[in-house]
N, C-alpha and C positions, 0 to 999 in steps of 0.2 A: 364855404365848406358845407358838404349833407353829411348830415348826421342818422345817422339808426341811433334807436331808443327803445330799450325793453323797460315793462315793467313802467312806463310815461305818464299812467293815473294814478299810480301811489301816490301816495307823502311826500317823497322825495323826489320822486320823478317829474311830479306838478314843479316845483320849485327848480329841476334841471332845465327842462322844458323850458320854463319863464325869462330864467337866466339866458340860458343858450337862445333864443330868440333876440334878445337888446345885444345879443355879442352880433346878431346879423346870420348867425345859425341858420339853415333850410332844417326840418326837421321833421323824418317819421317816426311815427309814434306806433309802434307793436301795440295790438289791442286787440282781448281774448274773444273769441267771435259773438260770445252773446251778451260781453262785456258793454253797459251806457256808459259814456263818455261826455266830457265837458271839455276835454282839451280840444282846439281845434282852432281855425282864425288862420287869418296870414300867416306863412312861414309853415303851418304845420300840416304834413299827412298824415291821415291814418290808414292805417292795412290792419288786417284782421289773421287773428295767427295765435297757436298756442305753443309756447318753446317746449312740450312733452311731446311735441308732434313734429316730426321733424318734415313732414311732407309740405305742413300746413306754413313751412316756413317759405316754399320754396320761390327761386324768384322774388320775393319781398323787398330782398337788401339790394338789390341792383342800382347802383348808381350813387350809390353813399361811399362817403371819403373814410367815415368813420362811425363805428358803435359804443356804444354807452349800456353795459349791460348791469340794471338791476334787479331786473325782477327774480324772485324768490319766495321761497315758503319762508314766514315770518312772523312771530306771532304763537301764543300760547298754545297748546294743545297741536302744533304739529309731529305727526307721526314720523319714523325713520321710513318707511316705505315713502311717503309724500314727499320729505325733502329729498330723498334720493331721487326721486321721478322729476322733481323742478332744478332742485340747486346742484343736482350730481349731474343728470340727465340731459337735464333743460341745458345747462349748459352747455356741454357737449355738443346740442345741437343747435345750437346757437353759433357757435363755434364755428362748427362746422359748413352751416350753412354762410356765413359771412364771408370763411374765405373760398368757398366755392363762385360768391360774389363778389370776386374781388377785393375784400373789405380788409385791410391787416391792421389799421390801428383801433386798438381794442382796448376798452378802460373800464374795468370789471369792476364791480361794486364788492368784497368779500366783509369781515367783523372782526374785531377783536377777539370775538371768539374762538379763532383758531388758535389760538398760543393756550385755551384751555385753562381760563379765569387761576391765573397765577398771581396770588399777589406779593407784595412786601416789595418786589423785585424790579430794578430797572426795566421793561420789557421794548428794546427797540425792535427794526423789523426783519433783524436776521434770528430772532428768538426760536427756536425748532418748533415749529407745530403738532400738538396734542391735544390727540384724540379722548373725550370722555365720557364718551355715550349718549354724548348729547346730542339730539337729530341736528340741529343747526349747527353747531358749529360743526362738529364730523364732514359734513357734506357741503360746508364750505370750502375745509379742506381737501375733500376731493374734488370740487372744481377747483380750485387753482389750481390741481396738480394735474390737472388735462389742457387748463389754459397754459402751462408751463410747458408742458411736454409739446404741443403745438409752436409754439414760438422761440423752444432751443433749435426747432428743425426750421426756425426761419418762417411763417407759416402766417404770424402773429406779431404785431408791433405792440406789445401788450403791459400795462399800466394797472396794477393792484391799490385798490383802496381799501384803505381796513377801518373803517370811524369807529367809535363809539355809540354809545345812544344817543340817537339824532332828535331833536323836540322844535319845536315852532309852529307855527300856524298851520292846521289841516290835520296836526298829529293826532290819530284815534288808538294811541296804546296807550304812548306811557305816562302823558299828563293828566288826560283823563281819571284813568288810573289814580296817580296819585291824590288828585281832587276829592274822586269820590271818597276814599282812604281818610281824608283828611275833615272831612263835612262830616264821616260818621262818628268823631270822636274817639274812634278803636285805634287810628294810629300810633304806631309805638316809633322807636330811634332803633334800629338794628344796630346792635355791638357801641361802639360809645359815639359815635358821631362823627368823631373827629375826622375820620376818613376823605377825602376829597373827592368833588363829583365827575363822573367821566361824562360829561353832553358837550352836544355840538349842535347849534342852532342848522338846521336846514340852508339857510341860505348861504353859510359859510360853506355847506358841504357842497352847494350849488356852484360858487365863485371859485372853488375848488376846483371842479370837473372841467371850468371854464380856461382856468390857468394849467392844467395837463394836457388842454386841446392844443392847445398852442406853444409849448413849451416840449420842444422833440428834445429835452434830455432827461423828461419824465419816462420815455418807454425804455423799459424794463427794467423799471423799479416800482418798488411796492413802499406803499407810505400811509402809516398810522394818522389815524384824523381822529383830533381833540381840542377842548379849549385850555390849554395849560395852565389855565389862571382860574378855572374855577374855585369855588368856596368849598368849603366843607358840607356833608350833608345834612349836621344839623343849624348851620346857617341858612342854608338853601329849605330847608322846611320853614324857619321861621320867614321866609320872602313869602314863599307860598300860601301860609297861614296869613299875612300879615294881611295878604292883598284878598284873600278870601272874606279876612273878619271874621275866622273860626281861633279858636282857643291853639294855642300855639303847641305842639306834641311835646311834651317831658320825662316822660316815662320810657324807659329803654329794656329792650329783651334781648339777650344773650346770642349771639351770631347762629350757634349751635343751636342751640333751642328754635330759633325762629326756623332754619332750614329743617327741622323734625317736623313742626306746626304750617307750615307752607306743604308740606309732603304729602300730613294729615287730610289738609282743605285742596289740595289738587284731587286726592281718593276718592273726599265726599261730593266734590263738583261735579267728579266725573259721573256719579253713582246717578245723581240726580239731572245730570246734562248740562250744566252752568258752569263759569268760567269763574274759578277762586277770587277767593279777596286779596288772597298772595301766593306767590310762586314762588319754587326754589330761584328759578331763575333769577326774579325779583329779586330775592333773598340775596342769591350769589354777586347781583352788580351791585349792591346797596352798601353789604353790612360790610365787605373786606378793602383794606387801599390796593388801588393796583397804579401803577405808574408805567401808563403808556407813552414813552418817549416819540415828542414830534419834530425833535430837532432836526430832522432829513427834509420835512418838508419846507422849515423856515431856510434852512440853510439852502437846499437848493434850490428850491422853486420861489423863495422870499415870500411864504405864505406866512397871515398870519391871520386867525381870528379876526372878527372885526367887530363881532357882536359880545358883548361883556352880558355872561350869564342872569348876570342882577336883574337889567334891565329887558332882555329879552322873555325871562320868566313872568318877569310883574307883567310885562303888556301879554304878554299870551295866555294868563290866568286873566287879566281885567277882562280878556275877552272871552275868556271863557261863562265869567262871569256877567257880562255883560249882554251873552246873548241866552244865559238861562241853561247852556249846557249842563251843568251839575245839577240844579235843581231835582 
């Protein structure tokens, strides 16, 4: 089978790429025109193309059985004009151009955050999606509801994934992140701890996309991706700490409070041009429980984790540590 691949030098993309190769995958790789690259070798092409451009798509996807769309605005300080132009837009013409090529089975990358960071609450994936002014997620949900409206009219053989916070190897947000966080001694516990982590290792989200390639009773459904056995997050800091050999965080700040004081430090980052020490956002997946239900995908697809969060955090901290990144 060929495959189309948007979005193929990210994070996650690197890691889809990787995977779908050892399945025996042919594979193009979409890559922004003055975008360097490393993906390449046996099995893979690259073409050159940007999804805000629908011209610059054209032709590209000819000859692929199937696309893998993730690329997106992602990432702190994106505006709503931006993600609408990639995640509304881009789409679209993504979309567009794939079944103009032929292409209908389609397997969209979307986030948890369309259901609009609800916690307390069972959230499986017929949850109604809600909008909160948040550029990312809003404009998530307006792509799927273009990839949707294409594939009620037949158009689209089309597969929704919604993960969590994805972390592993190559990730430059949210481990990072927390490392630095955690080496300067300022980390605090948002709200009491006890909450449970929402991550999903990269690879697991890879052997995912691997088992929807091949599995035609995945199209047209849409499936929450999680590890349902993570720990809590203030066990998951003590892993983190433990393996850095920083002083373990104890001190905890009030859920509310911390999204005032993350609101504060976005204003002054933005004032001075630098990226906060914390986000609402940050704030928002951290400090409240949310239970993302993944029974649809054990149940129908027999997926399950395979990477236990313990052990994939400690090695991808040792290496973080190991090559000096935090330093």
């Amino acid at each position: 089978m060929k495959v189309f691949v948007t979005g193929a030098t990210g994070f996650v993309g690197r890691s889809i790429v990787k995977r779908l190769l050892m399945e025996g995958y042919e594979i193009t790789a979409l890559v922004l025109p003055t975008e360097p690259t490393s993906i390449g070798g046996q099995g893979v092409k690259i073409v050159r193309g940007d999804i805000t451009e629908l011209s610059s798509l054209k032709g590209k996807m000819k000859g692929n059985d199937a696309l893998v769309h993730l690329a997106g605005a992602v990432g702190y300080g994106q505006t709503m004009d931006t993600c609408m132009r990639i995640n509304r837009n881009g789409t679209y013409n993504v979309a567009r151009e794939a079944i103009d090529s032929g292409i209908r089975r389609f397997i969209h990358f979307s986030s948890v955050s369309v259901y609009g960071r609800i916690p307390n609450i069972p959230i499986i994936e017929e949850q109604p999606l809600r909008k909160i002014r948040d550029p990312y997620g809003d404009t998530k949900i307006d792509a799927e509801n273009i990839l949707k409206e294409f594939a009620d009219k037949g158009r689209l053989s089309l597969t929704i994934v919604r993960p969590t916070v994805i972390y592993g190897p190559g990730d430059d947000k949210f481990l990072p992140k927390l490392v630095e966080n955690l080496r300067s001694g300022k980390a605090r516990i948002i709200g009491s701890g006890k909450n449970t982590v929402d991550l999903i290792h990269v690879n697991d989200v890879a052997d995912f996309i691997a088992i929807l390639l091949k599995n035609e009773r995945s199209i047209g459904q849409v499936y929450n991706l999680t590890n349902p056995d993570n720990p809590s997050w203030k066990d998951f800091l003590f892993i983190v700490a433990s393996v850095m050999g920083v002083p373990i965080p104890e001190k905890r700040i009030p859920y509310s409070l911390a999204l005032v004081l993350a609101g504060m430090m976005e204003f002054f980052a933005f004032l001075r041009g630098k990226e906060p020490k914390l986000t609402r956002y940050s704030v928002r997946v951290v400090g409240r429980q949310y239970h993302y239900v993944t029974d649809k995908a054990s149940r129908e697809l027999d997926f399950r984790p395979r990477i236990d969060l313990v052990e994939g955090i400690r090695k991808c901290v040792a290496e973080y540590v190991g090559q000096k990144m935090w330093v």
